[in-house]
C-alpha distance (Angstrom), angle and dihedral (degrees) to the residues before:
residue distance angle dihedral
X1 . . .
X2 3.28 . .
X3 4.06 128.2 .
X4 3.65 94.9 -128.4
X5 3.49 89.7 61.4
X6 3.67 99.8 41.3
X7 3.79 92.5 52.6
X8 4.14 90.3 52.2
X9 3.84 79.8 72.2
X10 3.84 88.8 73.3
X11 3.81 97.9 23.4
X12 3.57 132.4 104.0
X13 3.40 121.6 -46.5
X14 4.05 101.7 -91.8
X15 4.07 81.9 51.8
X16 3.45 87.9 50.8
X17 3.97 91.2 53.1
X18 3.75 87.3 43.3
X19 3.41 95.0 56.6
X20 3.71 97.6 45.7
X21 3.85 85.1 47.4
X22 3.65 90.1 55.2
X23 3.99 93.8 40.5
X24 3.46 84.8 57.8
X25 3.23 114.7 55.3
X26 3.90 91.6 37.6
X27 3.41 98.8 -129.3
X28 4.05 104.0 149.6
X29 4.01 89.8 45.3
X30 3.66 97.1 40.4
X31 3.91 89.1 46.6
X32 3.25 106.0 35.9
X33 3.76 99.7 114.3
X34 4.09 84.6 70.6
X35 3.83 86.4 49.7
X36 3.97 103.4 -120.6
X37 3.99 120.6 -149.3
X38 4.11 123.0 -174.6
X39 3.66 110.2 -134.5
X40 3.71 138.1 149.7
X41 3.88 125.6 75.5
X42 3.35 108.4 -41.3
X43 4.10 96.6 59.3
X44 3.77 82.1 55.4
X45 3.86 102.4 49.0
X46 3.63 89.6 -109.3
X47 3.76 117.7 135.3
X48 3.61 125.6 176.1
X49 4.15 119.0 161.4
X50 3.44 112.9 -69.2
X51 4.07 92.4 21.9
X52 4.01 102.0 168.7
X53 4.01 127.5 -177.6
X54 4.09 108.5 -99.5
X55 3.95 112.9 -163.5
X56 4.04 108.8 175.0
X57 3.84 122.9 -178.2
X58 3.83 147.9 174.5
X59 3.34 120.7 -77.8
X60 4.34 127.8 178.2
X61 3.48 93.8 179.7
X62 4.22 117.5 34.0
X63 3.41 93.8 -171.8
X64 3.74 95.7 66.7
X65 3.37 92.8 38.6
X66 3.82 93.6 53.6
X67 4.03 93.6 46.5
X68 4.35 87.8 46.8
X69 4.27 79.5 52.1
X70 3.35 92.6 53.3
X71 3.61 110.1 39.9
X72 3.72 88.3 43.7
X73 4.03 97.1 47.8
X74 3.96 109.9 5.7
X75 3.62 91.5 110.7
X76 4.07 90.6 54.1
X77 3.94 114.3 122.1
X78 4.21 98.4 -91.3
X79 3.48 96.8 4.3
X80 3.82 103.5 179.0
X81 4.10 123.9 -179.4
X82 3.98 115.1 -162.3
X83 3.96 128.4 -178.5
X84 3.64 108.0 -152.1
X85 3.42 145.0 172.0
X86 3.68 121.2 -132.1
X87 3.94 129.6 159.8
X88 3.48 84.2 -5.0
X89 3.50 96.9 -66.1
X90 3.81 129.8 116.5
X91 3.65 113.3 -114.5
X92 3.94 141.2 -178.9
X93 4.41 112.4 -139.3
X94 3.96 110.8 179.2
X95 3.26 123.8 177.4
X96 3.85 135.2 -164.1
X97 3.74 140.0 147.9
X98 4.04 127.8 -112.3
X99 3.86 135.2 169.1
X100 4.03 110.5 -34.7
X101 3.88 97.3 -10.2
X102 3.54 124.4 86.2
X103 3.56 90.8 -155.4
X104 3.84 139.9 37.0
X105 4.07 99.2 -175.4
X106 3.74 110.6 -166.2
X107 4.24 129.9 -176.7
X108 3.57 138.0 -174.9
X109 3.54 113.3 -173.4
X110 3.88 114.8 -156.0
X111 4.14 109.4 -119.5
């Protein structure tokens, strides 16, 4: 787990709601085989409109990462998947909304 993430626990109060966000849904343990990390703005007590929580991972195979996305949060208020190219590699962005954040983003680039 990350230390970012463990020290939104005791943060300010949008880490706080982050992290009980995050706790809730189960993301890192459910995930974990694809390695998760929290990053972006609100880890780092930066918050500019429209902040949302990013978590990217590791992912061999996209496609099973992609249909574990879906099953698991298709049915999320704008739930959004994207293929994309970036740095030349193949990667998975989905989007959705939950609780106080307007946006969960999630990656898996393909290594």
């Amino acid at each position: 787990m990350n230390h970012l993430y463990e020290r939104m626990k005791n943060g300010s109060a949008k880490q706080r709601r982050a992290y009980e966000a995050i706790e809730r849904l189960g993301i890192l343990s459910q995930y974990r085989s694809f390695q998760p990390v929290v990053c972006g703005t609100v880890p780092i007590g930066v918050y500019v409109v429209n902040s949302d929580l990013d978590i990217i991972m590791e992912a061999y195979h996209l496609p099973l990462l992609e249909h574990s996305l879906i099953n698991d949060y298709g049915r999320m208020a704008g739930f959004q998947l994207q293929r994309k190219m970036i740095r030349e590699r193949k990667v998975v962005k989905v989007n959705f909304s939950y609780g106080n954040f307007n946006s969960f983003k999630k990656s898996g680039p393909e290594r």
